[in-house]
C-alpha positions in Angstrom: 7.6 10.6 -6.4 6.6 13.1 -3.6 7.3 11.8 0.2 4.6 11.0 2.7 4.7 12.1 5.5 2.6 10.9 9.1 2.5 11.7 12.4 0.2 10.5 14.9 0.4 10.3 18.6 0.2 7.3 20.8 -0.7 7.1 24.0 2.2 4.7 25.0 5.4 4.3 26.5 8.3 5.5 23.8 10.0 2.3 23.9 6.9 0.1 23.3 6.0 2.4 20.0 9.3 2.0 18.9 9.7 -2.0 19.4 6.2 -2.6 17.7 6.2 -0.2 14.6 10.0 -0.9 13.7 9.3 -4.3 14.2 9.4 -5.7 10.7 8.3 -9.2 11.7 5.2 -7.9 13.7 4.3 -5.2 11.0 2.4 -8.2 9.3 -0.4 -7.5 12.1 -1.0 -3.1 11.5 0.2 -2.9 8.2 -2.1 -3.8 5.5 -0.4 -4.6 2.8 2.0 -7.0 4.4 1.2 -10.3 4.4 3.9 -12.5 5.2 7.0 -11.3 7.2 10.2 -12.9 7.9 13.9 -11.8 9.3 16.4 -13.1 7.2 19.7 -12.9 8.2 21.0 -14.3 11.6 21.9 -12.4 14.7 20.3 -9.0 17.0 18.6 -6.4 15.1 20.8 -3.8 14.3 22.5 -1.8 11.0 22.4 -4.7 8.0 19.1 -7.0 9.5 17.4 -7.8 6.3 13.8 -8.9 5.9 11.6 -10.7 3.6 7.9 -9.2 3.1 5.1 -10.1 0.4 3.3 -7.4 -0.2 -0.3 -7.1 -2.0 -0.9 -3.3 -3.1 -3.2 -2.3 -5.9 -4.3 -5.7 -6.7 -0.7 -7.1 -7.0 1.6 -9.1 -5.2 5.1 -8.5 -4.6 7.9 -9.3 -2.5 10.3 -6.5 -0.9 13.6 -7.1 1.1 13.9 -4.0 3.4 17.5 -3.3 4.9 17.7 -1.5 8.6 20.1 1.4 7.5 20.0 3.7 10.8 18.9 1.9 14.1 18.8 4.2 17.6 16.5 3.1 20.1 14.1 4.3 20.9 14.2 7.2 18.9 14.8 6.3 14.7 14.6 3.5 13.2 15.5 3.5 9.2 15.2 1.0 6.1 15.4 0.6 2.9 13.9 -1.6 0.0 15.6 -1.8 -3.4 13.8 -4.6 -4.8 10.6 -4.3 -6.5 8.0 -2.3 -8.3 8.4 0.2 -5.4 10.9 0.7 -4.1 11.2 2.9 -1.0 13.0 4.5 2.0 11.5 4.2 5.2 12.0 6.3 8.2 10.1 6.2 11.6 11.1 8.7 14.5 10.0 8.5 18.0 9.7 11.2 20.2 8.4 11.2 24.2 5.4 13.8 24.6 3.3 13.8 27.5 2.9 10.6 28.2 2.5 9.1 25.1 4.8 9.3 21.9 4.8 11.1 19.2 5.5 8.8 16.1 6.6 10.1 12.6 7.0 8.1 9.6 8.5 9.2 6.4 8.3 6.8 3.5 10.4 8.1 0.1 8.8 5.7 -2.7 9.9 5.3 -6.4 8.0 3.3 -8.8 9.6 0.8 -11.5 8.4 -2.0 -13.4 4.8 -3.2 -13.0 3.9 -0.1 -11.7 5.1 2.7 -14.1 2.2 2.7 -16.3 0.4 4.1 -13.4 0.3 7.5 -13.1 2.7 8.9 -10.1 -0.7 10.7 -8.5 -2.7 7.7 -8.5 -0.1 5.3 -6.5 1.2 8.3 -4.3 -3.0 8.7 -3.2 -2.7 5.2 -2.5 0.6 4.7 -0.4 -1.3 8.3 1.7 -4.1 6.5 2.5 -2.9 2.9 2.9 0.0 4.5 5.6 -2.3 6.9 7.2 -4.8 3.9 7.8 -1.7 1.8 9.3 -0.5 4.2 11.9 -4.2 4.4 13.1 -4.4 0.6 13.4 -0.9 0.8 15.3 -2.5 3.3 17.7 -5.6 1.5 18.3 -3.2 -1.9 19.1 -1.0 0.1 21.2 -3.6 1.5 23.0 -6.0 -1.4 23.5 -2.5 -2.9 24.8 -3.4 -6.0 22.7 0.2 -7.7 22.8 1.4 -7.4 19.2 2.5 -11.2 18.0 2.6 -13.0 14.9 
């Protein structure tokens, strides 16, 4: 399936963007779909944390277990989910820009399973929309600087 691709600019600090949307505890709060979040290994966040999310998307609930894969504050932050119907690689980059941050995400999604009667166009539309929707709930947090907490 085709990547999507977002950019949007935040007007906050670089290090605050980063913390919030890499977070993948807090992502419960801007990002639809997710709704439950945990951390599930022990220790700091770094190359290896794994997570826990249930995810509902098109109607259906599922769980994903995304891995951190590449982790530079704050600059780029990488994951990756193997498990489920789609499954996906995740990348977020951070870059200053007057004043605010620039914030890219790139998410690579496959489908399997439940989701493979489902034409590639139709769940590609929806991941556009869903993301693009995300990242302007994440700007309008960060902005608002409404502390992000679960």
């Amino acid at each position: 399936m085709e990547s999507v691709m977002h950019s949007i600019t935040i007007n906050r600090p670089i290090e605050e963007v980063f913390d919030v949307a890499t977070c993948q505890e807090r992502c419960v709060v801007w990002r639809g779909p997710i709704t439950i979040a945990a951390k599930t290994s022990e220790g700091p966040v770094t190359v290896g944390t794994t997570y826990e999310h249930q995810v509902k998307f098109l109607g259906i609930t599922l769980m994903a277990r995304p891995v951190i894969k590449v982790w530079e504050p704050p600059y780029r932050a990488e994951f990756e989910n193997k498990d489920g119907p789609i499954t996906y690689y995740l990348t977020f980059t951070c870059e200053a820009k007057n004043g605010g941050t620039l914030l890219t995400t790139i998410i690579n999604p496959e489908i399997h399973g439940a989701f493979k009667h489902i034409v590639d166009e139709v769940v590609h539309q929806a991941i556009m929309r869903q993301h693009a929707s995300d990242l302007e709930t994440l700007k309008n947090l960060l902005e608002s600087e409404t502390p992000v907490t679960v």
